[in-house]
FIRO-213572 format. One line per 2 residues: for each residue z, x, y of N, C-alpha, C. Coordinates in steps of 0.001 Angstrom, whole numbers, plus 500000, padded with zeros to 6 digits. Atoms other than C-alpha are relative to their C-alpha. Example, Ala and Ser with C-alpha at 12.3 -4.5 7.8 and 13.67 -1.06 7.14 Angstrom:
# residues 2
500000:500890:498810:507800:512300:495500:500000:500900:501200 ~ 499940:499180:498810:507140:513670:498940:500730:499230:501090
//
This chain:
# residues 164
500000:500805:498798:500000:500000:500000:500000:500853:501274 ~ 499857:499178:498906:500659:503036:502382:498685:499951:500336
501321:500077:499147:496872:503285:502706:499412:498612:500349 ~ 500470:501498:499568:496384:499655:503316:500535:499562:501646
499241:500563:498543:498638:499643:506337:499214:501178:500956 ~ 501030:498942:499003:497115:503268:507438:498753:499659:500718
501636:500029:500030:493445:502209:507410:500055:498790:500838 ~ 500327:500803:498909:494486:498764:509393:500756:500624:500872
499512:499369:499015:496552:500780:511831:499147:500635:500668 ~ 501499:499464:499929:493779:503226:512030:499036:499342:501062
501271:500881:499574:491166:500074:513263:501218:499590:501226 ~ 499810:500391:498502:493754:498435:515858:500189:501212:500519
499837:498768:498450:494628:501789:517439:498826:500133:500356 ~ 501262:499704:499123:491190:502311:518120:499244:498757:500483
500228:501536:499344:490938:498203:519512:498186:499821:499439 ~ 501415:501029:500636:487882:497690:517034:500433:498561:498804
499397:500947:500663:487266:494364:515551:499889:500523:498142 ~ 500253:499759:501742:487303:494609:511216:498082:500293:499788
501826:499753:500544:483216:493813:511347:499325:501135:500991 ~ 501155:498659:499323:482284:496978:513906:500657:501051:499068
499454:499007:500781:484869:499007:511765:499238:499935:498697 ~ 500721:499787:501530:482922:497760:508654:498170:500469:500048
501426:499126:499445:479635:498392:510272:499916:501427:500123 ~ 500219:498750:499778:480128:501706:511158:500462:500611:498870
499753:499340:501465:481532:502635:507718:499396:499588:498988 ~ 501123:500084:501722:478745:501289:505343:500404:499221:499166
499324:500539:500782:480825:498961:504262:500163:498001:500271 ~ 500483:501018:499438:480663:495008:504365:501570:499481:500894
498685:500559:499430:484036:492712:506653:500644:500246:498965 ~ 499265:500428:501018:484872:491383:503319:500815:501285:499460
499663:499122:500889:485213:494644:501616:501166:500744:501158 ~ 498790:499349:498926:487119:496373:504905:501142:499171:500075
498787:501303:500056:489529:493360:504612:500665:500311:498716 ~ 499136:499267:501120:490153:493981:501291:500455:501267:499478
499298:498609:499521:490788:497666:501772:501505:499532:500671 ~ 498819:500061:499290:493366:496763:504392:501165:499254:499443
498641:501024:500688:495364:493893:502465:500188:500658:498839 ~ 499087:498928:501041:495691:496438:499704:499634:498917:498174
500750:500315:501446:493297:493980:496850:498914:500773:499494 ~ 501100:499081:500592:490745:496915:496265:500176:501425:500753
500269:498300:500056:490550:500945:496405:499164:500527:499851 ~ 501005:499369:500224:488079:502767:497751:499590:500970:499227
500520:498681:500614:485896:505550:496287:500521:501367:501479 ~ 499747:498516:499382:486235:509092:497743:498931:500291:501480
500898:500020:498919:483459:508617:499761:499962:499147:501082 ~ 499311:500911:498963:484560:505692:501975:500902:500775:500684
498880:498963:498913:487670:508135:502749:499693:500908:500655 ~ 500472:498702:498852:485728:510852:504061:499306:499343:500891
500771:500648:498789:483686:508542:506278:500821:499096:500248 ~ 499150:500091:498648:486471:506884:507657:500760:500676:500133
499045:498661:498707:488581:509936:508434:499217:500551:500681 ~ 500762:499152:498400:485515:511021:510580:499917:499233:500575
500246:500858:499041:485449:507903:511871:501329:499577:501133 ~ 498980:499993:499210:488767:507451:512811:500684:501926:500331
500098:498727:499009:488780:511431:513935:501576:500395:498966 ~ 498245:499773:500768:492255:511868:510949:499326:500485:498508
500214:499369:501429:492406:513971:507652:500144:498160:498656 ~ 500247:501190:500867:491854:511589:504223:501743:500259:499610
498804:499977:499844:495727:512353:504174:501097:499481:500312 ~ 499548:501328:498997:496558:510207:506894:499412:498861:499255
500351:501658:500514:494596:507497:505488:500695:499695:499283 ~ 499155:500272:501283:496417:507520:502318:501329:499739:500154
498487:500182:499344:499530:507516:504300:501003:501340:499471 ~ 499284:498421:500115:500585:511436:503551:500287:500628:500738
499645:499536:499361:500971:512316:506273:500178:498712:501314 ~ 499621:501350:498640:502265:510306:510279:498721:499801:500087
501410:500473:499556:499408:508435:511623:500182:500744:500959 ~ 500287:499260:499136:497806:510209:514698:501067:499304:501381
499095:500488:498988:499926:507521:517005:501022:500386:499923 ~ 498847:499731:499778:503007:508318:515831:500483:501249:500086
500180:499000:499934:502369:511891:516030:499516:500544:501585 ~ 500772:499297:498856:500208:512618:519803:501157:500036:500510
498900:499649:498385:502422:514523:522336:499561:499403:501315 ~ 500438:500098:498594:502310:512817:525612:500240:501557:501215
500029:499032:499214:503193:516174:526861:500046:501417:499376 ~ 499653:499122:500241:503611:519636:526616:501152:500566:498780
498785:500166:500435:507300:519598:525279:499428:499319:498786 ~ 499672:501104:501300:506533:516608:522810:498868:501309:499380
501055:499185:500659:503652:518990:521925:500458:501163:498958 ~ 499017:498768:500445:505580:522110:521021:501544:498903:499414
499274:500823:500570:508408:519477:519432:499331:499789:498198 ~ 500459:500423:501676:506461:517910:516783:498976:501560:499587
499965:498812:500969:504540:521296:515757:500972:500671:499370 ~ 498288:498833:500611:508115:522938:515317:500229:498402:498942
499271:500340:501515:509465:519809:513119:498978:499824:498929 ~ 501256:500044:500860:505891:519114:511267:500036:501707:499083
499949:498910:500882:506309:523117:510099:501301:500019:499415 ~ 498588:500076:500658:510357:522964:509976:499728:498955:498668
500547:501515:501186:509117:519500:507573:499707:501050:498377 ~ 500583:499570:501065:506938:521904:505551:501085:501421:499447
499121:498569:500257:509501:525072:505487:501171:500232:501048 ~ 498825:499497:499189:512608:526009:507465:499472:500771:500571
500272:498711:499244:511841:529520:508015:498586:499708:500459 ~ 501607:500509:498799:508002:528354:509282:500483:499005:500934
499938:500703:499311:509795:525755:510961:500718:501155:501724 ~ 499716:499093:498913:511640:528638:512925:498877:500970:500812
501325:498907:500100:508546:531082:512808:499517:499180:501454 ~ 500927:500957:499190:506770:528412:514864:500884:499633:501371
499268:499720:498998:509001:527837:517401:500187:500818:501091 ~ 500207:498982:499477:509699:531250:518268:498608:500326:500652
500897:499757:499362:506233:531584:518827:499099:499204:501262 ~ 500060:500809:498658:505848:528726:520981:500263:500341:501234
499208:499194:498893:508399:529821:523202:499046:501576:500014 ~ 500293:499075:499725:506860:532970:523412:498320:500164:500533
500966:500854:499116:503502:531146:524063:500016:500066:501608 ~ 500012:500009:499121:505123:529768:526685:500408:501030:501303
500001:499613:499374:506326:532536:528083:499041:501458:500909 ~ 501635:499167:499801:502618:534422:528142:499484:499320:501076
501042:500920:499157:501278:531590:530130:501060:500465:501531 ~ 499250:499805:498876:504439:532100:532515:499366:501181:500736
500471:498352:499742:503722:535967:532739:498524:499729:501024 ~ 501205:499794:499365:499843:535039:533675:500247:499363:501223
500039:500877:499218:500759:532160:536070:500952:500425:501507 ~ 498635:499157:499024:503917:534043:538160:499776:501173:499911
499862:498857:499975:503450:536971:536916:501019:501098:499438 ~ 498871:500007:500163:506348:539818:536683:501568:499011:500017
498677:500971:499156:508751:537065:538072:500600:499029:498652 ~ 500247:500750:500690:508376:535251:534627:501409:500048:499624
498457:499620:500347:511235:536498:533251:501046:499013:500686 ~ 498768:500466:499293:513751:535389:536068:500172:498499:500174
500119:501175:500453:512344:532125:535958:500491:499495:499121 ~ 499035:500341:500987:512915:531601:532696:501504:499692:499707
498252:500102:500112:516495:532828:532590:500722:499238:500983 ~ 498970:500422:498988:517340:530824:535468:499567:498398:499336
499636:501469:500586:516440:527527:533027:501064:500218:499056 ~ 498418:500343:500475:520117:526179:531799:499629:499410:498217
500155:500339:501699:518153:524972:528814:499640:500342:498694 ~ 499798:499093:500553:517545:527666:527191:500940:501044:499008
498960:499231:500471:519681:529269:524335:499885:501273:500379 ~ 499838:498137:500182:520890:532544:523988:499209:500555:499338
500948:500024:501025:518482:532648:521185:498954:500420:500458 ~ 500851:500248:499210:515652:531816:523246:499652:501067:500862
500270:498699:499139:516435:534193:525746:499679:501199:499381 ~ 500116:498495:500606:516347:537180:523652:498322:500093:499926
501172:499248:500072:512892:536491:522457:499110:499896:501139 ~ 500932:499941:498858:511457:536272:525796:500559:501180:500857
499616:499034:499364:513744:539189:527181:499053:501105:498568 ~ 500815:498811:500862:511769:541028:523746:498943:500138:500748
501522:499897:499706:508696:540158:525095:499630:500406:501321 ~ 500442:499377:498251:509507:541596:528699:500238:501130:499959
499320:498665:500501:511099:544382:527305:498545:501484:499076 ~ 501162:499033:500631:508096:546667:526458:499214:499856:499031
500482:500419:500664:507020:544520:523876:499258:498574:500666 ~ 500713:500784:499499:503978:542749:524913:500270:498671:499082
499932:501132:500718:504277:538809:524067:499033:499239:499005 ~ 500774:499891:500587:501041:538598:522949:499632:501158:498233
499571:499186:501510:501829:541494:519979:501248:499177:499396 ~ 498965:500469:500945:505200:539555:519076:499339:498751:499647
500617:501223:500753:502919:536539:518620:499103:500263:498867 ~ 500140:499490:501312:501064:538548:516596:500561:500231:498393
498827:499955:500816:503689:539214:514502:500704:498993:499469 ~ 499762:501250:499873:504948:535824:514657:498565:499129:498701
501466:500918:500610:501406:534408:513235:499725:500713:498687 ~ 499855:499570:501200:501635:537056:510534:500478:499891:498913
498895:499837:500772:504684:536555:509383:500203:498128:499304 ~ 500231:501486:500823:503526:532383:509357:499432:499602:498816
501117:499506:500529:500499:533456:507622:500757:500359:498451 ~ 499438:499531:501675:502377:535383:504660:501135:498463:499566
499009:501022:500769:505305:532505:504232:498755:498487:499523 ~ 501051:500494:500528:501805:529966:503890:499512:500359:498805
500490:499067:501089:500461:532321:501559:500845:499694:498770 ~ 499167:500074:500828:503613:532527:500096:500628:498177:498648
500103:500875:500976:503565:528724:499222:498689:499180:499296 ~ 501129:500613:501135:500417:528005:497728:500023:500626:498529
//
């Protein structure tokens, strides 16, 4: 049933009616109706042409993963949020990995945008751990932020590796 609710979730988020959604997927109302109420199961090939249609892995359809609504960052923050718990989800230590490198993201973009000053900025936000601070005092500290992201993406890279 998870993909029955996905696949009509899917069609109202994108405010089409059932017969342009069944039009554009090769498929007749009737049969997109009975997809959605969960009395018939597509083939393999219906799922790959509507996850390009609705722009989502055949994952989401199936309901394996959040739908794309309950997932988009309206911002920045929510952005860097759900990547950190979506990896924390898949692994702890990638959930940290990822993080760290966020933050350290953000504080590359600071560096280009301010400049030296990035730093003081930073430390003068209250919301910031102690944690936090360190790896952005690493990354002012003679260690370019762009190499600890390196490092960072490596070290995501092998714990990935590590679970397949």
């Amino acid at each position: 049933m998870r993909f029955a609710r996905s696949l009509a979730k899917l069609r109202k988020d994108k405010k089409v009616s059932q017969r342009t959604a069944a039009a554009a997927l090769g498929v007749s109302q009737a049969l997109l109706s009975h997809y959605e109420n969960g009395l018939r199961e597509p083939g393999l090939e219906f799922l790959v042409n509507a996850g390009k249609y609705y722009g989502c892995s055949v994952d989401r359809l199936l309901g394996l993963e959040p739908l794309p609504a309950e997932t988009l960052p309206v911002s920045a923050v929510a952005a860097a949020k759900a990547v950190t718990e979506f990896a924390a989800a898949q692994d702890e230590v990638l959930g940290e990995l990822a993080e760290d490198y966020l933050l350290l993201a953000a504080y590359r973009l600071m560096q280009l945008i301010v400049g030296e000053n990035a730093g003081a900025l930073i430390a003068s936000d209250a919301a910031l751990t102690a944690d936090e601070l360190a790896i952005c005092a690493a990354g002012q500290a003679g260690r370019a932020p762009t190499t600890a992201m390196a490092q960072l993406e490596e070290k995501m890279a092998e714990r990935l590796r590590a679970k397949r």
